[in-house]
N, C-alpha and C positions, 0 to 999 in steps of 0.2 A: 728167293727165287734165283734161279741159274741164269745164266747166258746162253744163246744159242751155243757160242764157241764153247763153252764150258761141256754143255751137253755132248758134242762133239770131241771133244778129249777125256770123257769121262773112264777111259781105261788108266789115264796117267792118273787121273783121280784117285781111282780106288787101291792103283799101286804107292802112293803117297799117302793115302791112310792105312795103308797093311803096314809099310815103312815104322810110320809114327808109333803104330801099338808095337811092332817087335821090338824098336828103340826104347817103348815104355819096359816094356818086358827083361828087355837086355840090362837095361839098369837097374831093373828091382833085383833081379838076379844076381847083378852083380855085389850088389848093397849085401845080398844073404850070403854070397860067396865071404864077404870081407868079415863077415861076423864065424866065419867058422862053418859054414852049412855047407856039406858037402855040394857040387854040382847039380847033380842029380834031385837031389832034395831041395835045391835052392830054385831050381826049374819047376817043380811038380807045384810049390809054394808058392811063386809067381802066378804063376795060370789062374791056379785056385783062388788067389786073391783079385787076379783081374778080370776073370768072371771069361765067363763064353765067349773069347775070340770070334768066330763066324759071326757070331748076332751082331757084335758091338760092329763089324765089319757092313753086315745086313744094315743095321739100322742107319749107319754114314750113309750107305748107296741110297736108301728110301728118301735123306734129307735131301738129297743131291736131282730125287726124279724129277722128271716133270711127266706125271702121270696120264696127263692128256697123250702126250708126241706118245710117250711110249705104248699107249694102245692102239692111237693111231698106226706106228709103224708094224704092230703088231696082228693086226686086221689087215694090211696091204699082205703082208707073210701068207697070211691064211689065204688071202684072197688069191695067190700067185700060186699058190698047192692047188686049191680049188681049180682051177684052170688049167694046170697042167694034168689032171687027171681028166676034165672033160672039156678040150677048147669049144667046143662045138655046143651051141645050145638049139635043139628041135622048136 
């Protein structure tokens, strides 16, 4: 489970695991570079080998939720549209 404050910085979060994978990335890449595999080829091999980027991205955010706040804060949204379309209730 998170921290409040964690919750709270959770954009440095998810820039620290983007980090992490292109560093994974960077160094596979560079590993096929060193064997002779042109750039381009050594990039498309990386990827392929380290699976869907977004997801593995996706599924860090989901470890990191905390599912309650975030419907909570989500429901205050809604509720703050709702009322800006009709303040006035008859």
């Amino acid at each position: 489970m998170i921290s409040l404050r964690q919750f709270f910085s959770r954009r440095r979060l998810y820039d620290d695991l983007h980090d992490e994978i292109q560093a994974h990335l960077d160094e596979r890449v560079a590993e096929l570079m060193a064997r002779g595999i042109p750039r381009a080829s050594a990039v498309a091999e990386a990827r392929r080998a380290f699976g869907n980027v977004t997801r593995l991205e996706e599924d860090g955010r989901d470890t990191w939720a905390l599912p309650a706040l975030d419907s909570i804060v989500g429901d205050l949204r809604f509720a703050a549209r709702q009322l800006r379309r009709a303040p006035t209730l008859r």
